[in-house]
C-alpha positions in Angstrom: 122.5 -120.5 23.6 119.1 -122.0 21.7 117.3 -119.3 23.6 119.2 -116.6 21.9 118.4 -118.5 18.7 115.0 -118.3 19.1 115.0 -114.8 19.9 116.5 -114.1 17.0 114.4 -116.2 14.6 110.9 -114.3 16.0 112.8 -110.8 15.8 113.3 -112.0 12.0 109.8 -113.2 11.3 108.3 -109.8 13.2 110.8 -108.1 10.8 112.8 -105.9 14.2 108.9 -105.1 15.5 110.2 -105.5 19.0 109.2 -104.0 22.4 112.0 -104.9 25.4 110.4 -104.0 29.0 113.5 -101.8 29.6 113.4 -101.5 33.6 114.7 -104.9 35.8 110.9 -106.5 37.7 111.4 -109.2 39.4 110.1 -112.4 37.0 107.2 -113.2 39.7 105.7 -110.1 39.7 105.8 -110.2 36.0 104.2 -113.9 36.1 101.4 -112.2 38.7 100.8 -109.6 36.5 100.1 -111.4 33.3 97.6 -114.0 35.6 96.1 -110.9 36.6 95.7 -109.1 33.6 94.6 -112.5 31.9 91.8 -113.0 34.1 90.8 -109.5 34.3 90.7 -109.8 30.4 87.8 -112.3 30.4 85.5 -110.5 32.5 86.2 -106.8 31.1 83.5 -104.1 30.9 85.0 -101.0 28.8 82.8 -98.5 30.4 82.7 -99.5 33.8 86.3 -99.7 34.0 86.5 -95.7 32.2 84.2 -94.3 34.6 86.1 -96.0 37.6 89.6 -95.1 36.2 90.2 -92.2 39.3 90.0 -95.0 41.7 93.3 -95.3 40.3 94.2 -92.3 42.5 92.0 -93.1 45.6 93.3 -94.3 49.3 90.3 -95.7 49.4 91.0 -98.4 46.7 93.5 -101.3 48.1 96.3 -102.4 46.3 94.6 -105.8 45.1 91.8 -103.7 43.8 94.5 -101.4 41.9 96.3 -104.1 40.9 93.4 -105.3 38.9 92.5 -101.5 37.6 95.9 -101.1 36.1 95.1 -104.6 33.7 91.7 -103.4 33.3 92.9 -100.1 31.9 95.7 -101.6 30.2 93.6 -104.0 28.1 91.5 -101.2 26.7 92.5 -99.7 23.7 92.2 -96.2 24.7 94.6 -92.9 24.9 92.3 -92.2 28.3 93.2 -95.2 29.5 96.9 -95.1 28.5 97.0 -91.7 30.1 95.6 -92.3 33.4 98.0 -95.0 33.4 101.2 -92.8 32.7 99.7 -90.9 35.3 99.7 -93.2 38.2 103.0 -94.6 37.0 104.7 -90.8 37.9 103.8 -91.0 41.0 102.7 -94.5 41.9 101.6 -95.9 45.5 103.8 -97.7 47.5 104.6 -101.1 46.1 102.6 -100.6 42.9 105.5 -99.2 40.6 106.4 -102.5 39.2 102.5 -103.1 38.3 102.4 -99.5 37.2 105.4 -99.9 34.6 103.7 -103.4 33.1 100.5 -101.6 32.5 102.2 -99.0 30.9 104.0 -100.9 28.8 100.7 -103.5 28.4 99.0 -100.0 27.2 101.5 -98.7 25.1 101.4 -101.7 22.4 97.9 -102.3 22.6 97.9 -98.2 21.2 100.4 -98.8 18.7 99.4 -102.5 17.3 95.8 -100.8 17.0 97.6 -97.8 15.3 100.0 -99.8 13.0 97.5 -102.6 12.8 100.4 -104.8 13.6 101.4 -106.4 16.8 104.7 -106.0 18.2 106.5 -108.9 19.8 107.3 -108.2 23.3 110.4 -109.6 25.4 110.8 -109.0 29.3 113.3 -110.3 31.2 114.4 -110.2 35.0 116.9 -108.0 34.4 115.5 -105.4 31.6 117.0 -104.2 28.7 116.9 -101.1 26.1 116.2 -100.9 22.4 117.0 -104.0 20.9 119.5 -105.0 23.5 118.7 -107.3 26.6 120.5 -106.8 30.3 122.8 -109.8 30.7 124.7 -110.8 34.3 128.0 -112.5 33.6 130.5 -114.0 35.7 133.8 -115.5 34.8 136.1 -117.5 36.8 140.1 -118.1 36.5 141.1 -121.8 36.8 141.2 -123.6 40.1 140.0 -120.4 41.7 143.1 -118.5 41.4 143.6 -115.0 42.2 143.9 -112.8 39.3 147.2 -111.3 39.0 147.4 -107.3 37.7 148.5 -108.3 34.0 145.7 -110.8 33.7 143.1 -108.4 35.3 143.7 -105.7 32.7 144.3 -108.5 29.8 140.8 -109.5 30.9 139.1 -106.0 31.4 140.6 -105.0 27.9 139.2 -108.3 25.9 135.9 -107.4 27.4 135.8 -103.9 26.3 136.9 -105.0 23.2 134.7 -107.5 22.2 131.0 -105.7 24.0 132.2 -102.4 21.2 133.2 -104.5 19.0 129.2 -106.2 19.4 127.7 -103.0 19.9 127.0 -103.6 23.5 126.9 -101.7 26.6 129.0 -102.8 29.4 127.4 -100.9 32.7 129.4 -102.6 34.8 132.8 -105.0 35.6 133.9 -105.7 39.4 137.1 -108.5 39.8 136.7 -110.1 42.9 139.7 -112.5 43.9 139.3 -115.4 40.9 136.1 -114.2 39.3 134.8 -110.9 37.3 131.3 -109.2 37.2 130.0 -108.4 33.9 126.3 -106.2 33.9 125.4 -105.4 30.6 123.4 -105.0 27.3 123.7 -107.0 24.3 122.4 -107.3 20.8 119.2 -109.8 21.0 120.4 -110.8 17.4 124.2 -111.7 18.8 125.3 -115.0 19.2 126.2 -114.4 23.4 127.7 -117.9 24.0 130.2 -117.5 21.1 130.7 -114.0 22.1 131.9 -115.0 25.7 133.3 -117.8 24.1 135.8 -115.2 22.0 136.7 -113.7 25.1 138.1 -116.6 27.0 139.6 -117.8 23.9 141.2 -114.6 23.5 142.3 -114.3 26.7 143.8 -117.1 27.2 145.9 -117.0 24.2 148.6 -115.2 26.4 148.4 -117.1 29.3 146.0 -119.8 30.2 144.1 -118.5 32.9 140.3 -118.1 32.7 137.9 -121.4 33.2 135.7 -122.3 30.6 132.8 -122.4 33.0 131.0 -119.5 33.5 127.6 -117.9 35.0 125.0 -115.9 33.0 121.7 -115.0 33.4 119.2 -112.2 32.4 116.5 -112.9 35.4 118.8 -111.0 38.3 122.3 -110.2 39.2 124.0 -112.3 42.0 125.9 -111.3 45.2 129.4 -113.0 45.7 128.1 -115.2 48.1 125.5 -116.7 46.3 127.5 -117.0 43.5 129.8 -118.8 45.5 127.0 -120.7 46.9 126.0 -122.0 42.8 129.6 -123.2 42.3 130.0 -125.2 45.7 127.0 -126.9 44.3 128.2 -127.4 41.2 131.1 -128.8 42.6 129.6 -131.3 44.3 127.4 -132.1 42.0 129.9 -133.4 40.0 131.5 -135.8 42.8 
């Protein structure tokens, strides 16, 4: 995967200074946050936005207005500003927690690149991640869509195990459905995942040859069955 690549060549040249947004926001809030906090960046007036900061905690502010006091506080490099942030982010309003977290986060590296005088690089994904590992959704599929059988299921289940300790991942969690498995988990942003899953399918099929080589994974969200379903119809057709 060349975007693992490249992850792993900027973790190398920001020698493992890495910040991972840890909780799973949904990639368009992200992308309205960082427009937000972009433009609210341009037109920012320190004190105006310190002696405001408890509108944070008003119902008489909207949500918009909040929106754009959360970036306001989070571009100022200030433990005031980081706190009333942390704050709000305990108990949030309604719809805000996702803005809440980003601000928080936004905050929190401002303070330390100001602190360490060196900025951190900072990866967020759909799905979240934890330390230096990043959330991955992963589904595998037997060939022509048969149904596992109770030998291959636990073949499977134990090459998976196997391979995520072997990795130092995390597996949080592995559903069989009738011909495919659900893999949620954290991985290593320095291992090689496509040679990784690669391994397992190899390994797994040295018994009996039964998994596909296709397979499904992403780090923006998990899938339901039926829309995973939905990508392989597709796919199916795609290629008549």
């Amino acid at each position: 995967m060349k975007g693992v690549a490249k992850i792993s060549d900027l973790i190398e040249k920001y020698a493992g200074k890495v910040a991972i947004l840890e909780e799973a926001i949904d990639l368009n809030t992200q992308k309205q946050y960082f427009e937000e906090s972009r433009k609210q960046k341009e037109k920012l007036d320190r004190d105006k936005v310190m002696a405001g900061k408890d509108g944070l905690f008003s119902p008489g502010m909207d949500d918009d207005q909040k929106k754009a006091l959360l970036c306001q506080l989070a571009s100022i490099d200030s433990v005031e500003a980081f706190r009333t942030i942390e704050t709000f982010k305990a108990n949030p309003d309604k719809g805000l927690a996702d803005w809440a977290i980003l601000a928080f986060q936004e905050s929190k590296m401002l303070i330390e690149s100001s602190l360490l005088n060196e900025k951190p690089l900072f990866i967020s994904t759909g799905l979240g991640g934890r330390d230096n590992m990043l959330r991955y959704f992963i589904v595998l599929f037997t060939k022509k869509r048969r149904s596992f059988t109770g030998l291959q299921e636990r073949l499977l289940k134990g090459e998976i195990e196997f391979s995520f300790k072997n990795n130092n991942g995390i597996i949080e969690e592995l559903v069989f459905n009738d011909n495919s498995v659900f893999i949620t988990g954290l991985v290593p942003i320095e291992i090689g995942l496509k040679l990784m899953l690669s391994e397992i399918i190899k390994q797994s099929n040295e018994i009996e040859e039964f998994l596909s080589a296709s397979l499904l994974v992403t780090n923006v969200k998990k899938f339901s069955l039926e829309e995973v379903e939905e990508i392989r119809n597709k796919k199916r057709k795609q290629k008549k």
